[in-house]
Structure formats: C-alpha cells, structure tokens
N, C-alpha and C positions, 0 to 999 in steps of 0.2 A: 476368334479374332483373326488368327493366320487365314483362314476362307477371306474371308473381309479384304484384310491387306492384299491379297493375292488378286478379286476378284477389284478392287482400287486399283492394282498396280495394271491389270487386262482391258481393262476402260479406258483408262487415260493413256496407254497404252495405243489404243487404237485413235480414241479424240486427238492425239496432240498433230498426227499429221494433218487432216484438213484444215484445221483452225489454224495453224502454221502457216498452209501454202493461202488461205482466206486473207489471212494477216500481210504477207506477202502481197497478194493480188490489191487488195485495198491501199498499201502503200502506193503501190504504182498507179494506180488509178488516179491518186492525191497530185503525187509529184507529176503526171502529165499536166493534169487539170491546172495545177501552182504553172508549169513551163507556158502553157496556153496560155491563159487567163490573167497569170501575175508573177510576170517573167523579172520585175524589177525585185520580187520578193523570192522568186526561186536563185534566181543569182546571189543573194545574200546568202543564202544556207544552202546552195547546194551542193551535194558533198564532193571532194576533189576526189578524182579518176585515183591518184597516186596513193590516196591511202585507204583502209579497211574499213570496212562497217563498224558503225563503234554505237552504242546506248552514247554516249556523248557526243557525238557528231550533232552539229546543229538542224540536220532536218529531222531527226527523230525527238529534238528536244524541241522541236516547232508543233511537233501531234502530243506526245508527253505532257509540255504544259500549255497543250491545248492555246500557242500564241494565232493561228488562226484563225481564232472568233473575232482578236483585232480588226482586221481586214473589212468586214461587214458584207461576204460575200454570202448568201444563204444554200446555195450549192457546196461550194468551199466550207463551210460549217460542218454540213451533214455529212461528206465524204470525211472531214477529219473526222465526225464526232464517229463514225463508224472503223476509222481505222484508229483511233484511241479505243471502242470498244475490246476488236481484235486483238491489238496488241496485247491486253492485258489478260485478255483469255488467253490467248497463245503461251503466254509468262506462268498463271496461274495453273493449266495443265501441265505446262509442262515442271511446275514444282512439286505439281501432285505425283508425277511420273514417277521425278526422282525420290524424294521422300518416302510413298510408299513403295520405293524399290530397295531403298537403304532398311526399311522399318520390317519388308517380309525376309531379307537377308540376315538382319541380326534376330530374328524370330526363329529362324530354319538353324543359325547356329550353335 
C-alpha cells in the first residue's frame, strides 16, 4: 500500500503542473475572447487590478457555474466548457497531490 501512495504521491506530482499552467492558458484565452467579443459582459465581472485572485471573484464564478452558456455564443461555450474542464482537473490533481502526500507521511510514521 506505501508503493501505491508513494507511486500516487510521484504522478500527480508531476500531472499537476501542466494541467495548472493548461488551466491558466485556457483562462486567458476565455477572458480575451469575453474582452473582444463581449466587452459589455467582461466589464461586469472583470476582476479589479487592486484586489487578489479569489475562487469568488466573479469571473471565475462566470466558468464555475458555467454562466456563459447564457450568452449563446458557440465559440464562447466551447472555450468555457474547456476551461471548466481544466479547472477542475487542475483542483482534482492537485487534491490528489496533497492527500496522498499527507496519507504516505502518516504511513512512513
């Protein structure tokens, strides 16, 4: 079982950074396309200069709960629906990360 969690912890390990910077690129991809495209809807959510990235911030809860589809752009659809895929891989590695990094630690002691 310690092989398992170890060879868990060395996978995801190396998975989390592309799918990260993937997650990353697919965002911006989004938010040009929204500034281009549908500038009156990227002004409404997009995020202020003066404060931090947040999972609350309203352009991440614009891909989140997939408000997007609203719009009836079919470009706009498919770049959300790819950086909703992203995101959630990126989240799900990266719990994999930590979990079986906590689970081969109390294993080892």
């Amino acid at each position: 079982m310690e092989k398992f969690i170890a060879a868990l912890f060395f996978l995801s390990a190396i998975a989390v950074l592309p799918v990260f910077a993937a997650s990353v690129y697919s965002s911006n991809r989004l938010n040009r396309y929204l500034q281009q495209k549908h500038p009156d809807t990227w002004r409404r959510i997009a995020p202020d200069s003066l404060t931090e990235p947040s999972v609350s911030a309203p352009v991440t809860r614009f891909v989140t709960q997939r408000t997007y589809r609203e719009i009836g752009d079919t470009h706009l659809n498919a770049l959300g629906d790819h950086c909703f895929r992203l995101l959630y891989a990126a989240v799900t590695i990266f719990l994999v990360l930590v979990l079986s990094g906590l689970t081969y630690g109390a294993l080892k002691a």
